[in-house]
C-alpha positions, -999 to 999 in steps of 0.1 A, spaced: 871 -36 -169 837 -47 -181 811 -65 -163 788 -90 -176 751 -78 -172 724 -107 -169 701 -103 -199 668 -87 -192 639 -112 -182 637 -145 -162 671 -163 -164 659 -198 -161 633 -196 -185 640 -215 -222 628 -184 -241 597 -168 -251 564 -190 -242 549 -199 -272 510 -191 -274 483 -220 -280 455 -234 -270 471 -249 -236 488 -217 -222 458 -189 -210 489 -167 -203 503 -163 -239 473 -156 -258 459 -189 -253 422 -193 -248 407 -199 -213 396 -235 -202 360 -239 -209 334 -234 -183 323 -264 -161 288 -274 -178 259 -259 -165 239 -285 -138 204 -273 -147 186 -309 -141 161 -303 -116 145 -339 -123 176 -356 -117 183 -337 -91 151 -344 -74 158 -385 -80 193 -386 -64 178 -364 -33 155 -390 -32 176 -417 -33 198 -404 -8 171 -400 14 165 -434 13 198 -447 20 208 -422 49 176 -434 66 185 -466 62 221 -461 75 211 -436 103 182 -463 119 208 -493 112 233 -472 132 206 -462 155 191 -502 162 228 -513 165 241 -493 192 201 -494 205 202 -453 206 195 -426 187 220 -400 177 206 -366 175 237 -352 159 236 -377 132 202 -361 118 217 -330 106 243 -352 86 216 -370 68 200 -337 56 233 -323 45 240 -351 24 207 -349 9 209 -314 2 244 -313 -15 237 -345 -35 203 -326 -48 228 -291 -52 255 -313 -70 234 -330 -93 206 -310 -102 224 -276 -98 207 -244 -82 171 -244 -90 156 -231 -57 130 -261 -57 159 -285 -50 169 -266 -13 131 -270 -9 127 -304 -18 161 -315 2 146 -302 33 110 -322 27 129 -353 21 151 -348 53 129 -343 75 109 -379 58 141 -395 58 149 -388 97 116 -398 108 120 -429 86 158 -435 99 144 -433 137 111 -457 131 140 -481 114 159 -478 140 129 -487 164 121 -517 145 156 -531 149 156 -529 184 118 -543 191 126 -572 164 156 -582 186 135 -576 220 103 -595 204 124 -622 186 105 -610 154 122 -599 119 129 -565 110 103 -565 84 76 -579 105 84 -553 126 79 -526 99 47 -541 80 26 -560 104 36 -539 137 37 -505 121 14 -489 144 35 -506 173 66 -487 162 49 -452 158 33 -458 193 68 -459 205 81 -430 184 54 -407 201 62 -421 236 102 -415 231 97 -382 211 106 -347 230 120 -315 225 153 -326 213 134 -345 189 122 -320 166 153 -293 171 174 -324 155 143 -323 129 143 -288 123 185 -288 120 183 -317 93 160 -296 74 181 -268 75 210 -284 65 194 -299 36 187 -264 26 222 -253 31 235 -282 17 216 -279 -18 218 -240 -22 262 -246 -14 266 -272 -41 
């Protein structure tokens, strides 16, 4: 009265794994490391042009719905900061730079947004707005500006840092 013992081992497997290049576990090397993101330049442009665009988008938002969102600030400088950290890669300058350019871009996004709403009150165009009334539209940034004003600044800049340094 014999009974059958299971061979040692995993009893679903084919057999032995063979080693090569596409198996780390059987003597296979390692997938290569991700290439290093060292390209403080290019990381400097696309912060840059991020800024622009998220102030664009943040005063479009802000003249359409004739308000400004506080909240929406610290978005804008975490994009800018993580597209500065993804591209260009860790160099401490970028955090730096991220936080200049949203803190710029938030100031821009708001007198945008200004401009959208006294073009439409004024029956003027947008870019009227922004190159012959310029001093117009800061006049009413400094009258609608308080406290609230610059936390939101201070929390873009912020996350612009934290955004390029987690990248």
């Amino acid at each position: 009265m014999s009974q059958s013992v299971p061979p040692p081992g995993n009893p679903f497997a084919g057999g032995p794994v063979p080693p090569g290049p596409g198996n780390p576990f059987a003597g296979g090397p390692f997938a290569p490391a991700p290439p290093v993101r060292d390209n403080v330049g290019l990381g400097l442009a696309a912060a840059a042009g991020t800024a622009i665009a998220a102030a664009a988008i943040y005063g479009g938002i802000a003249g359409a719905i004739e308000s400004e969102i506080g909240f929406a600030a610290i978005g804008v400088g975490f994009v800018i900061g993580l597209v500065a950290g993804k591209v260009g890669g860790r160099n401490p300058i970028l955090a730096v730079v991220s936080a200049v350019f949203a803190l710029a871009a938030v100031y821009l996004g708001q007198i945008f947004g200004i401009a959208i709403i006294g073009a439409e009150e004024l029956g003027l165009s947008v870019t009227e707005m922004l190159f012959d009334h310029f001093s117009l539209l800061t006049e009413a940034w400094n009258a609608g500006k308080e406290a609230m004003t610059f936390l939101f600044f201070a929390l873009a800049a912020f996350a612009a840092f934290s955004g390029a340094k987690k990248a």
